[in-house]
N, C-alpha and C positions, 0 to 999 in steps of 0.2 A: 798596324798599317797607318800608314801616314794623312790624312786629311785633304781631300782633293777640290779645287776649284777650277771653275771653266771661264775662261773670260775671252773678250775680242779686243786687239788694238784696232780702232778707226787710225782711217787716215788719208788727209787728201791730197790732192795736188794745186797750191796754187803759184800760178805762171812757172817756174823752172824749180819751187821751191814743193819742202813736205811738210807737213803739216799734222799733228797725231791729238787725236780726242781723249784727253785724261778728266775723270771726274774724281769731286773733291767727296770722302765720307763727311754723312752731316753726324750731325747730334753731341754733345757738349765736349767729349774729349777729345774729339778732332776742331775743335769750333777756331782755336785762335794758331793752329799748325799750318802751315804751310809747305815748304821747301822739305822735301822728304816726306812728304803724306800724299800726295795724288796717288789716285792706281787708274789702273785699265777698268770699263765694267767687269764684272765678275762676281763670281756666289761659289756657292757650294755644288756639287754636283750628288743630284737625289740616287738614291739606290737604284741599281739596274737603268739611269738615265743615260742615254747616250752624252757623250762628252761634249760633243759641238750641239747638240741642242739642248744642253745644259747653258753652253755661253749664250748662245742666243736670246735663251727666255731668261738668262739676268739680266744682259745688257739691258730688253725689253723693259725690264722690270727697273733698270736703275735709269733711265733714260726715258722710257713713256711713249715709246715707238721701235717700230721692227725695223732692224735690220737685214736686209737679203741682199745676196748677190754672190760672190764667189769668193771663197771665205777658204784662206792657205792656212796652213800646220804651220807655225812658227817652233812649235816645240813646248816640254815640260821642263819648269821654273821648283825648285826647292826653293821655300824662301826661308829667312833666319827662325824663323817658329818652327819648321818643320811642315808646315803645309806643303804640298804640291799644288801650281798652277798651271794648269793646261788650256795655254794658246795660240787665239789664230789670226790672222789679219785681215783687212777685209777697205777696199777702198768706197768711201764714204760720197756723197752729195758735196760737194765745195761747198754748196749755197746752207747745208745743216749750221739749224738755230739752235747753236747751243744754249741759249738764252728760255727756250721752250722746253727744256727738257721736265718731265713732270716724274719724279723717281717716287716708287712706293714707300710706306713708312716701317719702322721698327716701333716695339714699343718698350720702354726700358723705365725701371726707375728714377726718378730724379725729382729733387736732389737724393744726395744718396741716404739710404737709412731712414727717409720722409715719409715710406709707405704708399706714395704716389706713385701711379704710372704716368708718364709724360709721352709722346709720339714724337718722335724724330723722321726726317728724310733718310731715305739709305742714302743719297749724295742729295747735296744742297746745292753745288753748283759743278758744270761741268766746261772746259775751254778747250781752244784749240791752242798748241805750240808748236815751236818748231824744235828740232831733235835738240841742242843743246839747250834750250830752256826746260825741257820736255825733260832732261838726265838729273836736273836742280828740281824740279818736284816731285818726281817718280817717287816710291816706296823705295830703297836699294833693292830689294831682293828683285824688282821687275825691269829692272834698267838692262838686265840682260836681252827682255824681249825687244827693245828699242833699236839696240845694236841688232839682233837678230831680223828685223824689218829691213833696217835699211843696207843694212848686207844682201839682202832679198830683193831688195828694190832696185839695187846698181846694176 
């Protein structure tokens, strides 16, 4: 069985335009990636955890603040690994500081083979873009839920 994840696209409205909240993964092998590394928040989804409050308490988790309000099915994402991504979208605060986002840490070795443990951020930083900047740093495998938003949104 394939590996499942829960995640939410933010997104705002500002004046005529949209606007979609991707955060960057911290920690050394994402450090110098850009363009093709952003994702949506999102984790894994715990045994017998409901799917949308799985997204919820990652984002919480990736991000450092809850999310609530009225949260749409966008749909389930295969991505090139084989994971499945299940998600939703959900219109944000125009005024959210992505600049305050405070994301939980992992703890992983490093450098490699050192014996050390190091602590990394799950995301180090998080931004707002708009759809075709937002299609240039997505992961590919989630570019489909992009399209699928703002097909939603028209």
């Amino acid at each position: 069985m394939a590996i499942r994840s829960a995640g939410l696209l933010l997104y705002r409205r500002v004046s005529s335009n949209i606007e979609v909240l991707l955060v960057h993964p911290g920690g050394p092998f994402w450090a110098r990636k850009d363009e093709a590394a952003w994702s949506i928040p999102k984790g894994l989804i715990e045994p017998g955890e409901d799917e949308l409050a799985a997204a919820i308490r990652e984002t919480t988790e990736e991000l450092g603040f809850a999310v609530d309000g009225r949260f749409t099915p966008l749909g389930e994402y295969r991505q090139p690994g084989g994971k499945i991504v299940v998600a939703w979208s959900i219109e944000a605060d125009p005024v959210l500081d992505v600049n305050a986002i405070r994301s939980c840490e992992f703890e992983m070795e490093w450098p490699p083979r050192s014996g050390r443990l190091k602590s990394f951020p799950e995301v180090d930083r998080a931004a707002w873009f708009s759809p075709p900047d937002a299609a240039i740093k997505l992961l590919r495998g989630q570019r489909t839920m992009l399209a699928d938003l703002l097909t939603h949104l028209e």
